[in-house]
Each structure stands twice: as C-alpha cells, then as structure tokens.
N, C-alpha and C positions, 0 to 999 in steps of 0.2 A: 323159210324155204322159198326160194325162188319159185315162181311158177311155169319156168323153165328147165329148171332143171330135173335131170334124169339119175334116178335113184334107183339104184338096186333092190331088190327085194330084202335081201340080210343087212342094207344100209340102215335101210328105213329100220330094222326090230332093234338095233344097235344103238341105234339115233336114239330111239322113240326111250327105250331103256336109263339110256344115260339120262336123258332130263324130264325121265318119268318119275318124280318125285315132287312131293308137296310139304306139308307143315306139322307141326306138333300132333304128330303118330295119326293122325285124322288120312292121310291119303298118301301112303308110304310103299314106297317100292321094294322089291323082292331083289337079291342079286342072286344071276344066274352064271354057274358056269358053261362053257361049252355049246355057244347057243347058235344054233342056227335056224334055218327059215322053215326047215323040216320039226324040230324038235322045240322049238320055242311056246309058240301058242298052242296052248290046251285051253281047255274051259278052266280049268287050276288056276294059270295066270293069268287069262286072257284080257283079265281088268287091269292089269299093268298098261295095256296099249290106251284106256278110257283114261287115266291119271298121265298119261304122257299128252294127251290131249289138254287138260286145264294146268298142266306146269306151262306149256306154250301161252297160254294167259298171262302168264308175267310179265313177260315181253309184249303183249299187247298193250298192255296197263300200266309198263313203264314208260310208255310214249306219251308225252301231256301237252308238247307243244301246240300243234295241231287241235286240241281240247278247250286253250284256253287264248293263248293268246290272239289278238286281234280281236280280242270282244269287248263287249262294253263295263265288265268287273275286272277284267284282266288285260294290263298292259307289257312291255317289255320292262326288265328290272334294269334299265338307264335310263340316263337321263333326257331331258327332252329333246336335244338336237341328236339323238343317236338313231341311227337307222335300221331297223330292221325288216325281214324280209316278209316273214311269215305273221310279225302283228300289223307291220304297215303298210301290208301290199305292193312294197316297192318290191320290183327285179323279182319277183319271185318267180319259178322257174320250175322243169323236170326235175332238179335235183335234188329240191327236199320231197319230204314225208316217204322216204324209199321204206322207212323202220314199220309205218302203219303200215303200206301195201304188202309187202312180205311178212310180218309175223303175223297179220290177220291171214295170211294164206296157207303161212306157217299150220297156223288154229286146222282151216280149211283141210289141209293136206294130211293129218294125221287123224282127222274127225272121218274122212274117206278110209283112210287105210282098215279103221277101228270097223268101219260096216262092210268095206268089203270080206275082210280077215273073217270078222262073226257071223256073214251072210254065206260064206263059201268053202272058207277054210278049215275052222274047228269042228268039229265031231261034239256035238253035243249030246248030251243024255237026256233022255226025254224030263230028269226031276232040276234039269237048269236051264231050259228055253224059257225059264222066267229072267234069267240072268243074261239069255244073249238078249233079250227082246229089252230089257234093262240098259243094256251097253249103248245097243244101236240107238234107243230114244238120249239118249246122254251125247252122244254123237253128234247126231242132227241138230239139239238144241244147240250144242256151243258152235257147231257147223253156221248155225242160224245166225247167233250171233255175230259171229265172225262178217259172215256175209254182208250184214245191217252195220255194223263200223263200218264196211267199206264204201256202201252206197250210199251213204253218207254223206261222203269224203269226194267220191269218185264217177257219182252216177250208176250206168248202165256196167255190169261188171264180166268181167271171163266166169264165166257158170260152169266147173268142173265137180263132179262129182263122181266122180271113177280114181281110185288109186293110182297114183303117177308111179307106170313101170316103164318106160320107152320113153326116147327124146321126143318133142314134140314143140314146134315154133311156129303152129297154127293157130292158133287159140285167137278168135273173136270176143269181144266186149257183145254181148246182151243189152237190151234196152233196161232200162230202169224199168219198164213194169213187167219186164220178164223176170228182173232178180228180185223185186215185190215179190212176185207169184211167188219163186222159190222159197222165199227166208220163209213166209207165212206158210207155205208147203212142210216144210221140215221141222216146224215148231207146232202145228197142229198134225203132224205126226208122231211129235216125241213127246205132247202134252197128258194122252191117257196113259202113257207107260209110267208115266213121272212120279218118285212118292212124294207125297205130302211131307213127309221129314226125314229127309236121306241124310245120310251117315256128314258131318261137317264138311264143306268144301264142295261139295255136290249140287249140280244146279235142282233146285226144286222146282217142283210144278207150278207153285205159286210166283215162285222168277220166273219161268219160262211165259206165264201170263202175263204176267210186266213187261217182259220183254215185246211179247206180241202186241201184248196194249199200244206199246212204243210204236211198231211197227206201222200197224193200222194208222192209228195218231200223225205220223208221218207220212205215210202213204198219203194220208186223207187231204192234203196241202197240196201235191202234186195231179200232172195231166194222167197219172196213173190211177190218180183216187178213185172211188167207187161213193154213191152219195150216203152209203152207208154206213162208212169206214170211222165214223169219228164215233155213232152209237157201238159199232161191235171195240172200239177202242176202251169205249167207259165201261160196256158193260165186262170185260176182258180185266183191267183195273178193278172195276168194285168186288172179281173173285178174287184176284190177289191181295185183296185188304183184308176180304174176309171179315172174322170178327175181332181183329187186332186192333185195342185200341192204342195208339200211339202217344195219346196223353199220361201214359202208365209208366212213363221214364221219360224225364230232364230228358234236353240236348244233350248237355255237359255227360249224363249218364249212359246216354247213347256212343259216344266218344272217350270214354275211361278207355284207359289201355289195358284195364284186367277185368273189360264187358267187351270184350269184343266179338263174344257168340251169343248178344241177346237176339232177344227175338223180333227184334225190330228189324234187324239184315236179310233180307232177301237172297243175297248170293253176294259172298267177298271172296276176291282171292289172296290165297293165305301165302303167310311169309313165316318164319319160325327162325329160332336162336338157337338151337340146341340140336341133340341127335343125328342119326342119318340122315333125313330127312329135311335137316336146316337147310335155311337160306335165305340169306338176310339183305336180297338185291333190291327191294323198296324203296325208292327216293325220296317219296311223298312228303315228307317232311321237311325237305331239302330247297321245295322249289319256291315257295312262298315264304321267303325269309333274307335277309341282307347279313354280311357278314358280321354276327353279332361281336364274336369272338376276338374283332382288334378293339373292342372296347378294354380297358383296364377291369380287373376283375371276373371277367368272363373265360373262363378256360376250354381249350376247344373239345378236350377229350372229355370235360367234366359238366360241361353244360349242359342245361335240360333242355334248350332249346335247339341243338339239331346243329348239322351245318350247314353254310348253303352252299347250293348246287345251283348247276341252269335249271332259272326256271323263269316264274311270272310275277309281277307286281299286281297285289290288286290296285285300282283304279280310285280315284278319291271319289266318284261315284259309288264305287262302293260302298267305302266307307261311312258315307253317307246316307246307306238305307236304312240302318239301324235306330229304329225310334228307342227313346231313350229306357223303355219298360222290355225290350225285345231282352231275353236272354240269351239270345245263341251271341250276341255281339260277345259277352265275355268269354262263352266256349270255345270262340272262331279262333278272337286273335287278341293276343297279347299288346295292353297297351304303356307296359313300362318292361323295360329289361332289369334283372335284379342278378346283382354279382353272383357269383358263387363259390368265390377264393377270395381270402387276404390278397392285398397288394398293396403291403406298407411302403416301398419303396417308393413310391411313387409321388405326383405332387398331391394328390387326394385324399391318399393314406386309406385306402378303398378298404372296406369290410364285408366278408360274406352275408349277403341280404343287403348292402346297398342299394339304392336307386340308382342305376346308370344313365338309361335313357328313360323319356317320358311323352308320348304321345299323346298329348289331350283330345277329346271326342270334339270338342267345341275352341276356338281360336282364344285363348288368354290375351287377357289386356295386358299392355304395356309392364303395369307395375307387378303384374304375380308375373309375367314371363320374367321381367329381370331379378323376381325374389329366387325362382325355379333354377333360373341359369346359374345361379351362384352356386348350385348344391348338385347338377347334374345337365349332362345334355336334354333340349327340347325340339321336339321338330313339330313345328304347327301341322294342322290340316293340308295349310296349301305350298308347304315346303316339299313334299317327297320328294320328290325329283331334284333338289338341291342340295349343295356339296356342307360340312359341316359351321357348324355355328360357329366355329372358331374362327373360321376364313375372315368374319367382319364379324364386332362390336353388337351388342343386340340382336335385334329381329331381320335383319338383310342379308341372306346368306346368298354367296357366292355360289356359280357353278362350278363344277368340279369334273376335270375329266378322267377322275378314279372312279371306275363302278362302283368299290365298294364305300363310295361317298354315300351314295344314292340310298337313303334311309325312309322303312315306312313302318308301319306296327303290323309285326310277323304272325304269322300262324299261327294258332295253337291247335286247332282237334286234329291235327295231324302229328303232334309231337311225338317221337317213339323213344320209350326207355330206353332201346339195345340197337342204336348205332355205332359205326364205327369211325373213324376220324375223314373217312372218306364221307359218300352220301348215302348210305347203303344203312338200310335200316328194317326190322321185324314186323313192323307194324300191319296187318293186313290192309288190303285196299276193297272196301266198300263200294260194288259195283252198282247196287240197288237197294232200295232199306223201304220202308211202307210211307214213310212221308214220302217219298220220290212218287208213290207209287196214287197217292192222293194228288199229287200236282198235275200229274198224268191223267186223271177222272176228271179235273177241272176243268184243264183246257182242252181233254173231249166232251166235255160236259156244254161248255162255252161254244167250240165250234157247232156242236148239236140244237144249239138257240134255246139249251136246260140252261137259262142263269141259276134255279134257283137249287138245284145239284151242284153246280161250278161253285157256289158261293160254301154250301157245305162241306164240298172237300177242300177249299182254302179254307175257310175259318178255321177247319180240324188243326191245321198246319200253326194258323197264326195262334192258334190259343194256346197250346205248348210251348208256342213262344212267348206271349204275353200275357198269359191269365187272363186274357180278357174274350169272354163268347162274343161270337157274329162280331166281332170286330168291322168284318166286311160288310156292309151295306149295299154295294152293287158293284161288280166284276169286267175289269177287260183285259186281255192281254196282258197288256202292260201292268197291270195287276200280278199276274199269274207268274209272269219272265221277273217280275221283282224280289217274289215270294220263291220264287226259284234259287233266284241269287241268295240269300239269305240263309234259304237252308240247307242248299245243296252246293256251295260256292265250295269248288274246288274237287267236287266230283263226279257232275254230270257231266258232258262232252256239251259246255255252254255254244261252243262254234257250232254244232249242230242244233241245238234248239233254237238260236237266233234266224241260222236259214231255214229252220222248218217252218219257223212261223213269220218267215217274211219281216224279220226285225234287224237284223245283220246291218243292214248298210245305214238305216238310222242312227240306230244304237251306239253304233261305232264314230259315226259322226258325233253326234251327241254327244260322247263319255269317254271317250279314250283318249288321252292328253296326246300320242304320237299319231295317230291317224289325223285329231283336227293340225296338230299343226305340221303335216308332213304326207298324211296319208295320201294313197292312190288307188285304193278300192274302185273297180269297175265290173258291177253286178255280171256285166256278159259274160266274161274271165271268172271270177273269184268268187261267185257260187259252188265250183268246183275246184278240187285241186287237180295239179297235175299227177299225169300218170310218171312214174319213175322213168327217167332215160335210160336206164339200162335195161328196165323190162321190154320197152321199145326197139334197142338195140338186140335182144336177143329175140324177137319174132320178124317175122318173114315178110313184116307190113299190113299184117290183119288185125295188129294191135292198133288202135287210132286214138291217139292221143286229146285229151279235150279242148274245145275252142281256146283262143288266146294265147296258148303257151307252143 
C-alpha cells in the first residue's frame, strides 16, 4: 500500500479479504458473499481482518535484497568485475528498496484498519472483549514490527496510525526517536494481551519480547538511546528464552522440513501446498544457490536442491567461519551436488547419486584436485567467482561473462520439498527462533559491561553447535556478529545488525570481494536508504528525502 494512496472503506474489507489468508488450516479465511462495509465486520469474522494483516508479511519477507546483500557473509551472485547497486554502493539511488517501504506499510495500513474497525466499529458482547482486546494487541505488535523494518532502513519514519480514508499528501517523516517511542509504545501495549502459545502463525508474547529486546538493543546504539536501553534489552531477551533449552534439538533438526513447528521458532511466517489456504510464494531457497540444474544429471523439476532465483552469494568469509567440529556448517550448505536422473547419453554416462560437483572446505593439493577432476567438477575455496574448470586445464580458471558460471556451495536449511519450476516454494520463513533470541542477550549483555552473562548466552549457541561447553573464554562483538553469521546466516536482516553495531563499513571492506574491489560505501549516504521516488513524488514536499540521494 502506497502511503498515499486513498482507499475506500469497502476497498480496503475487499483488499484485506482476498489476501486474508495463510497456511496448512492454522490461519485460514472465511469467504463471504455479499460483502459490504455495513455487513461485513461482526465480532464472528472480525479476525479475518487480524490474518489479512500477517498474510501482508509475505511480502515483507519476500524482500531479501536489502537484508543481505552488501554485507560481510553476503555478496552479489556475479562475478567480480560486475556491478551492483545495492551490494556495492555504486549509483544507488530513490529507485530501489520501493518493495521494503510499501509492503512494511502495507503491514502498517491494515494493522490500523484491524484497531480502528475493533475500537469503533464492531458491537461487541460483553463474553468477547477478550477477543477485541486480543485483535488489537495482535495489531500493534505486527504494527510494531512493521515500523522497526522500516527504521531500520530509513530512519526517522511518517508515524500514521489512524485508518487511511481521505487523500492525503502531507505526511512528515518523525525523528527517529520519536518512531523508537512508537514501536516500543505499541509492543508494550500488545505484550500483556499476548498468549504464551497462540493458535500457529500468531505472533506470541514471547516474539513480541524478542522483538522489543531487538528494539531496545537497537535503540541503545543510537543519539535516541537511553543509558538503560541495552539492560531492559537483555533483560526483555532472558523472558523470551524463558526455560527453553535449545540444546534439546540439532541445528539440522531445527531445519527439517517436517519440524517446522518445533518449539525452538519464535514466530514464522507460514507458506503451505495444499487447500484454500495455500500458497507457495517463498523463494528462500532460491536465493542462495547457482544454477545447479545445467549440470548433467540434475533435473530441474526433479531436484532436491531448489532453483535459482535472484538472490546472494555467500562470501568466502563465510565460508570460512565454520571451525571444523561446527555442525551447522553441514545443515547450512551443501558441499557436493549429487545427480538425481540417469544421463547415459552423455560423455559421463551420469548415474542417479553421482558426484557432480564438489566443493572442498580446505584448498586440495595439486594431485587429489587432478585425481577429483577426472571424476567430477571442483571449485576450490577461492574460485567462486570464476567461470568453469573447463575453460583452462587444471586449477586456472577462466572468468566467465555467464552468471551462471559463477559457482559456490549452495544452501541447504532452506531447501523446500514443494517447489515449483519457477522459485516459489512451501517452506515457511523463520523470523525469530531462541538462538536468535540468545545472540540478542549477548550483545545486550556486552553493551551492558556483563561479559560474564554475554559469554553465557554465546556459549548456549556455540555448544549446540560444537559439543563443546564455554567454548568462549572472553567476548567482543566481533565474537557475537561471527556467532551471528553462523547460525542465523540467511535469516536475520544481517544489513541491519552490522549498522546497529557500527560494523557495516568495516566489515564490508574487510569480506566482501565486490565492495574491496569496486566498492563505494560512504557512511554519511549509506547508513540509510533512500526513501522511494515515487512516495516523494506523490507528497507535497513534506516528505524529505535522506542526505546523499
């Protein structure tokens, strides 16, 4: 939803109707006939309008650009003289990220409709003002959220909170610590409504802790912070851990595709294959992967690996955090591709379960790469970015001006059974889970000068991964943004935790193959993004666009 635009009253219950739906019978819509603005909302339906608010989440959450690229684990999936806008701070401009500012407004604008409707409209019975008082706090929190993407992104934000009924091309940007005030306003209003285990797909009060934890945590970095913001951040964190412990399932078991409502998730939003209710628009699997499929024996409809979409490379930085006892490294990413059809025609004479390709953790010596080469492709460590091993004899590979030269060892915890030949796949998307929610106690723990709390909730993390207690012996940042990558790579919004914690323009220097050799990152600019040109062009000049752009 545009933040401009003027919407009917019977648009909006129409609008809100059609993509009020969600996933395997957990948050499923009603269809009505005959509907209008008079007869629509009863207290009967009225939670149609709260599930049209988190189907808008998908489209939040299908936007990953802005998330990942131009950080230090995540590059663009080309090669290295290619240029891009959003990882390499070249030219970048008003005209990307319009998908974040509008469908986080999207969120905004229907999260409003949902409190004004239940604050003024419906006639409630005295035995369900547990149910409006339910709605509303459901509201605010994804309200909440919404608003914290954006400031993120964008700074000081347009703070509307009234139902968009009338044109209007006034709307000022807020200071950043007025839209702080807000998000924490609205999440410590919907946090005592919240239940402790709501029906799947529902934000819980324990997410909504997270969330604030984040909040605070955030805050506490900026000229908005308060010097208490990083203690209410941990202690906000240590109720959303609660008594969960997270060593009680594998990574790999946290990531099964038929666990995907353990109790380790915090809040996902759901995707589904089947029923009314399907919807299988997930890419997630799509963005971190190279086209496996022109390999021989790979078939594209039949693959277990996904296809690929626009997305991001991880970085050989990455690659490289994974000590060799770490087990998320095998849950993460796949380091050989394996047929999955005959292909006797061919000069290989390919067999299902072949070895196609093979990405070793560690650089092969001359004589196992050329034993390797004979039997299948290789691509070293420090080849990704280079065009195929055919190109030249041995270890010398050629650049290649086919993207889908461009080879690295793809994803795996994002694999999904039920895609289709497009990118579009079931998979739910994992917004918050309790290891996130430990990383988040750390580095409020760390800014608070607790090492020895910070050091507890990282070791919880690394020993799940490695069998091994206290791993950590003494804690910094850079500890914590490591431990981050690791086990949250590919689904925290890493572009924002690097500028939270003032690591962004290091980092990226440091680890990103396209930024050192091309980049044009300038902290005063690219702190923030731009606001859309066209939200620009549709206000009257009270909109003011951020330095640089």
């Amino acid at each position: 939803m545009k933040l401009f635009k003027y919407i009917k009253v019977i648009t909006v219950f129409l609008v809100m109707l059609s993509l009020s739906y969600a996933c395997d019978d957990y948050l499923e819509e009603e269809i009505y006939s005959d509907i209008t603005s008079e007869n629509f909302i009863t207290q009967d339906n009225a939670d149609q309008l709260v599930i049209g608010v988190y189907s808008s989440l998908r489209d939040v959450y299908n936007q990953y650009t802005y998330q990942f690229l131009g950080t230090d684990i995540f590059t663009s999936k080309s090669e290295i003289f290619s240029f891009s806008a959003t990882n390499d701070y070249f030219n970048l401009n008003s005209g990307t990220g319009l998908g974040v500012w509008s469908n986080n407004y999207s969120v905004i604008g229907k999260a409003n409709t949902v409190i004004n409707r239940f604050e003024n409209q419906i006639n409630w019975s005295e035995a369900n003002l547990g149910d409006r008082d339910y709605g509303i706090a459901q509201a605010k929190a994804l309200r909440g959220l919404a608003y914290f993407n954006l400031v993120q992104q964008y700074g000081g934000l347009v703070i509307e909170l009234e139902e968009a009924q009338t044109i209007r091309t006034d709307y000022a940007r807020s200071s950043e610590a007025e839209t702080f005030a807000q998000i924490i306003s609205d999440l410590e209003e919907a946090i005592p409504t919240l239940l402790d285990n709501p029906s799947t797909g529902r934000i819980s009060k324990r997410a909504a802790q997270h969330l604030l934890a984040e909040v605070y945590l955030t805050r506490a970095y900026t000229s908005a912070g308060s010097s208490g913001d990083f203690d209410t951040a941990a202690a906000l964190a240590e109720q959303a851990i609660g008594s969960y412990d997270i060593r009680n399932q594998s990574y790999a078991e946290v990531f099964d595709y038929d666990n995907q409502e353990n109790d380790e998730i915090l809040f996902a939003v759901q995707y589904g294959n089947s029923g009314l209710a399907a919807d299988k628009s997930n890419n997630k699997h799509s963005l971190f992967m190279n086209q496996v499929f022109n390999y021989p024996g790979v078939n594209r409809t039949t693959t277990p690996y996904g296809v690929s979409g626009f997305g991001a490379m991880p970085t050989p930085f990455f690659y490289s955090l994974f000590a060799d006892n770490d087990t998320r490294e095998d849950a993460t990413i796949h380091r050989a591709i394996i047929a999955d059809s005959d292909e006797p025609d061919g000069p290989d004479n390919i067999v299902a379960g072949d070895t196609i390709v093979y990405y070793p953790k560690n650089t092969l010596d001359a004589e196992e790469l050329a034993e390797r080469l004979d039997r299948y492709w290789v691509y070293q460590p420090d080849q990704y970015l280079f065009g195929l091993p055919a190109d030249v004899p041995g270890v010398n590979y050629l650049y290649s001006l086919n993207i889908e030269r461009t080879n690295f060892p793809i994803f795996k915890k994002f694999d999904d059974q039920d895609f289709n030949e497009d990118t579009d796949g079931a998979r739910d998307t994992f917004v918050y889970r309790v290891a996130g929610t430990h990383l988040i106690a750390a580095e409020a723990y760390l800014g608070a000068s607790n090492t020895a709390s910070a050091l507890n909730h990282l070791n919880i993390v690394r020993e799940r991964a490695t069998g091994v207690a206290n791993e950590y012996t003494s804690v910094t940042i850079d500890d914590v943004l490591n431990e981050r990558a690791l086990e949250l790579a590919g689904e925290d919004n890493r572009w924002a935790v690097l500028k939270r914690t003032g690591k962004l323009e290091e980092r990226i220097n440091l680890y990103n193959p396209h930024v050192i050799d091309h980049g044009a990152f300038d902290a005063s600019t690219h702190l923030l993004r731009p606001i859309p040109a066209n939200e620009l062009q549709l206000s009257d000049g009270s909109l003011i666009q951020n330095p640089g752009y």
